[in-house]
N, C-alpha and C positions, 0 to 999 in steps of 0.2 A: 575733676574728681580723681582721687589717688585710687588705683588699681591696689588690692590686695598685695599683687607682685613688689608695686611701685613704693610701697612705706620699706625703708630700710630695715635690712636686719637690728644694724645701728638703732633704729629709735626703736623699735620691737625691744632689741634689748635693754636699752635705756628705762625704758615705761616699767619693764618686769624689773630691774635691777633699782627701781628708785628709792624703793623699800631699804631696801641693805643699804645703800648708801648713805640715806640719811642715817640712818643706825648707827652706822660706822662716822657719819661726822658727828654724831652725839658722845661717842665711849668716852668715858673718863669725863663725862662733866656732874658735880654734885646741882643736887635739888636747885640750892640757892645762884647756882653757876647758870639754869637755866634761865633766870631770871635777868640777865644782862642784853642789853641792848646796847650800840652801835653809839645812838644820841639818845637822850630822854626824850625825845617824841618821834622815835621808831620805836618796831616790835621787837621785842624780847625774845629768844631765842623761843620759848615754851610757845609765845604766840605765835610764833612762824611754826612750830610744829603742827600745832591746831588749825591754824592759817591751811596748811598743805592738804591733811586729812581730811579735812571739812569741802575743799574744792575739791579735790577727787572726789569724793562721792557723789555731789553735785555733778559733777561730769560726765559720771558712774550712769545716771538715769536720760543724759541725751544720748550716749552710747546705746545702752539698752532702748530706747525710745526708737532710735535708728535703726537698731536690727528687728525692731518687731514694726512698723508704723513707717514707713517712709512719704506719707503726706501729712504727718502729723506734725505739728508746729513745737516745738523748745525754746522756754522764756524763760531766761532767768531776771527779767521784769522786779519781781516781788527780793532778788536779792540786789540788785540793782539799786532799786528803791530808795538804800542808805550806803552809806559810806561804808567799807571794809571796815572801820577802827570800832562803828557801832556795833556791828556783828561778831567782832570779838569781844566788845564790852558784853553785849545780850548774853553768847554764849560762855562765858566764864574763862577766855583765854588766858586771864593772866591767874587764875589761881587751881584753874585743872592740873590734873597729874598726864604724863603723855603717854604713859603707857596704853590705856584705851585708844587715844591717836592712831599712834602708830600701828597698834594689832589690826583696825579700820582700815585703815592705808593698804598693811597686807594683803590682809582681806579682801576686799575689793579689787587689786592688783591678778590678785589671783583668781577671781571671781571672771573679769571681764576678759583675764587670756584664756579662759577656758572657752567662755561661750565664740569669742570672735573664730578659736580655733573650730567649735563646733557647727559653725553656722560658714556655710556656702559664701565666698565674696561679702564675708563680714564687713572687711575693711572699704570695699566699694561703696556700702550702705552708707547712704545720707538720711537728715531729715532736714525739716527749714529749722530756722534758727531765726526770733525776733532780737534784733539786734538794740543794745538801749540808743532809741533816739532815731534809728535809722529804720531803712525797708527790710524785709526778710531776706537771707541770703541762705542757701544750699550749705550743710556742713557736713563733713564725710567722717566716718568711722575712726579713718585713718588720719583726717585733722584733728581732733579733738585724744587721739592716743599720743601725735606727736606736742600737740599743747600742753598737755600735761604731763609727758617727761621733759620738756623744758622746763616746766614749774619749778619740775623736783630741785633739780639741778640748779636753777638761778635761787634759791632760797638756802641750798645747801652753801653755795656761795659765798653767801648772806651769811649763813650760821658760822662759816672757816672765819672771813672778815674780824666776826666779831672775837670767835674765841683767839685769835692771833690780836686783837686789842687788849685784851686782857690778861693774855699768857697763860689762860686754859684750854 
């Protein structure tokens, strides 16, 4: 379990900056630009925006589960269930606008470094975690902030990739 101390400034700032970053790999692309994907059977930049927002928030409530509930169990079981590609299908990834995305992502970014700053050894707090397929494992505050500035980042990746395929 990561100490408060022990999660880097580094991913602290990573987590809070992922926001802007994706931002900034977005500027200058038109509506129709978002629509580009890598290969025709990967996500399209607009689904990888949705893709991002949608797990953070998800993530948003094992976090908060952890700072209130530390014997309480976290399943993402019911997303699990189906494949990624159907839950962009369900939720309308490829014809949403990202602005909603994105303000979420904010949102939320800013939402959870308020509480962890206001809450005592935020980052210490675990809860269990049912794992798909496996036993329950201990998951800490501070793994689930630095999993998901990783996200950002490997997606933003994703999004450079592409617009450097297409010369946008």
């Amino acid at each position: 379990m990561k100490k408060q101390a022990d999660i880097s400034t580094a991913v602290l700032a990573l987590y809070v900056d992922g926001p802007a970053q994706l931002e900034t790999a977005l500027i200058g692309l038109t509506e129709s630009d978002l629509d580009l994907a890598q290969t025709p059977d990967t996500w399209t930049i607009r689904q990888i925006v949705h893709h991002i927002a949608d797990g953070d928030d998800i993530w948003k409530i094992c976090i908060k589960a952890a700072l209130g509930n530390s014997e309480g169990m976290f399943s993402l079981q019911w997303y699990w269930d189906r494949p990624q590609t159907e839950w962009a299908e369900r939720w309308g990834y490829a014809s949403r606008s990202i602005r909603p995305s994105l303000d979420l992502l904010i949102a939320n970014r800013q939402h959870i470094m308020e509480l962890i700053q206001q809450a005592p050894d935020a980052c210490q707090k675990s809860i269990w975690l049912k794992r798909l397929r496996k036993r329950k494992v201990r998951i800490t505050v501070a793994d689930v902030l630095e999993i998901q500035a990783g996200h950002v980042v490997e997606h933003i990746n994703e999004i450079r990739t592409i617009r450097q395929t297409y010369g946008v």
